[in-house]
N, C-alpha and C positions, 0 to 999 in steps of 0.2 A: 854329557848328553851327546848320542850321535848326530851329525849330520846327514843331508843328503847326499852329501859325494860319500861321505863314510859309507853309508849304506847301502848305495851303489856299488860300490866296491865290496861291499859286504856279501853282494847278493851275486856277482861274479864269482867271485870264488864259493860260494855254496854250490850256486849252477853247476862249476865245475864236478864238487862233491859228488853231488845227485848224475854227473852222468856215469861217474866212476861206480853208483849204486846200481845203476839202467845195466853197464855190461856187468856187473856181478848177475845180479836177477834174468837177465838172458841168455848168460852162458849156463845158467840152471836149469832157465826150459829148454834153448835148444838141446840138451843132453836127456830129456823127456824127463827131469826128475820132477817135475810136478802134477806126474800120473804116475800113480803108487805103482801099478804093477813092472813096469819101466823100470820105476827109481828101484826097488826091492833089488832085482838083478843086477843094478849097476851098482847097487851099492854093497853086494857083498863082495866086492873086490877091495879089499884093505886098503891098498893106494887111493883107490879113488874116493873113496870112504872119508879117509883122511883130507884128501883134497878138497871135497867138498864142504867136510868142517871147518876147513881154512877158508872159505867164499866166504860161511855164512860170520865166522871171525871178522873178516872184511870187512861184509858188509856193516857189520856192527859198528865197528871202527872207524868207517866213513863217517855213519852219521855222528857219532860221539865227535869226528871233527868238526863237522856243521856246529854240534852243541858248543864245543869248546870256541870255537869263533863269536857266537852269540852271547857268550858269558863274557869273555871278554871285550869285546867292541862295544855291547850295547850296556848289557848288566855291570860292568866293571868289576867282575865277581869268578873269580874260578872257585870253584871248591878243593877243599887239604885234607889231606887225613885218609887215613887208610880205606876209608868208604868214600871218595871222593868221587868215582863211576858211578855208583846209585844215586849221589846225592847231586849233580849233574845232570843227572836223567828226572830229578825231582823238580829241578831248578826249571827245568824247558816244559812241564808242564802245570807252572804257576802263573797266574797274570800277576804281574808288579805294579804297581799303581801309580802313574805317572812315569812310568818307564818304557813298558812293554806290553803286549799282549802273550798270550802264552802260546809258545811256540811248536806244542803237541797236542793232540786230544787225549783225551783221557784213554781212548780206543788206541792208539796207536804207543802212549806211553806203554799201558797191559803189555803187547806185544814187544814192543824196544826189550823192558824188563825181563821180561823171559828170553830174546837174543841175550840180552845182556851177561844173565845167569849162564845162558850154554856157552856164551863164550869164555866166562871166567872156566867153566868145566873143565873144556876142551884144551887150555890153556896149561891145564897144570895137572893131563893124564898123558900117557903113553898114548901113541894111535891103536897097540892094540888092546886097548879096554876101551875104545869107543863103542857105542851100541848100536846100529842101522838103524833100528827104530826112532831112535832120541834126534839121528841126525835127518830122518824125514819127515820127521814132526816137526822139527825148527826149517827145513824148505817149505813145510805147509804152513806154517807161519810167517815167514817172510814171505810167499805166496798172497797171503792178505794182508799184509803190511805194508807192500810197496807202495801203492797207489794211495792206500788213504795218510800214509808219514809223506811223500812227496807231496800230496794235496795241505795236508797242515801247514809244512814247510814255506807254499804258495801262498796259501793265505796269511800266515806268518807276516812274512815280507810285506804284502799289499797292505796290512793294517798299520804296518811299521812306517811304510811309505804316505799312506793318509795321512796318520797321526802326526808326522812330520810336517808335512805339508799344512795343515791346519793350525799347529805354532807357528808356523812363520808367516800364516795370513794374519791369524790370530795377534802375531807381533807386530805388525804392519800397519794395525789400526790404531788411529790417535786414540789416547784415553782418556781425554778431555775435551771438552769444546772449548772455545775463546771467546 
């Protein structure tokens, strides 16, 4: 079972994650790509094309590190096997019972899952079979992801943090009278 200081430390290093997620998702608007007629032009420049499917890679793989930190610190559980990405992304949003609260919504899993897919895509084509379309779809998706996976993430932690705190008041109280 985690502790508080575990947890603490648990939730430092996510913080970090999530800011490394803030400048991905900002160097995406400040380069207008989350206004289509903007992104269209900028992305039929093949370099950038490619670069930007590398952000949204990134950013993928940020959060998959959050995920992987939570499976192991809290869950005591990574997953093996050649699907061990999907089943990972399965795992954060489950509640575990006497563990954990679930550490995605069900809104924000949809989303991951499809990053997830373009990243395995993107990963194992050439830059020049990427399609502009596919890669301003997944910035209009990570456009509505950011806020409500950082907000889970939030909430995450604060329930992790009660829940903790309530065992150890919980444990504090005599169980018998004398």
């Amino acid at each position: 079972m985690i502790t508080i200081r575990a947890l603490t430390y648990l939730k430092i290093e996510i913080d970090e994650e999530i800011q490394g997620l803030d400048q991905i998702f900002s160097v995406l608007q400040k380069k207008g790509l989350y206004e289509e007629e903007i992104a269209k032009k900028i992305l039929a420049d093949e370099v950038i094309l490619r670069g930007v499917a590398g952000l949204l890679q990134d950013y993928y793989s940020g959060a998959e590190r959050i995920f992987k930190k939570i499976a192991l610190e809290i869950d005591e559980r990574l997953p093996k096997g050649e699907s061990w990405h999907k089943t990972l992304l399965s795992q954060m949003k489950a509640k575990i019972p006497g563990i954990r609260p679930e550490a995605i919504s069900e809104k924000s899993y949809e989303k991951l899952d499809e990053l997830r897919s373009f990243r395995h895509r993107v990963g194992n084509i050439y830059s020049f079979n990427l399609i502009p379309q596919n890669v301003l779809n997944n910035v209009r998706l990570l456009y509505k992801l950011n806020e409500s996976f950082k907000h889970d993430i939030e909430i995450f932690l604060e329930k992790m943090k009660d829940s903790l705190e309530k065992k150890i008041k919980n444990q504090s109280k005599p169980r018998f009278k004398l």
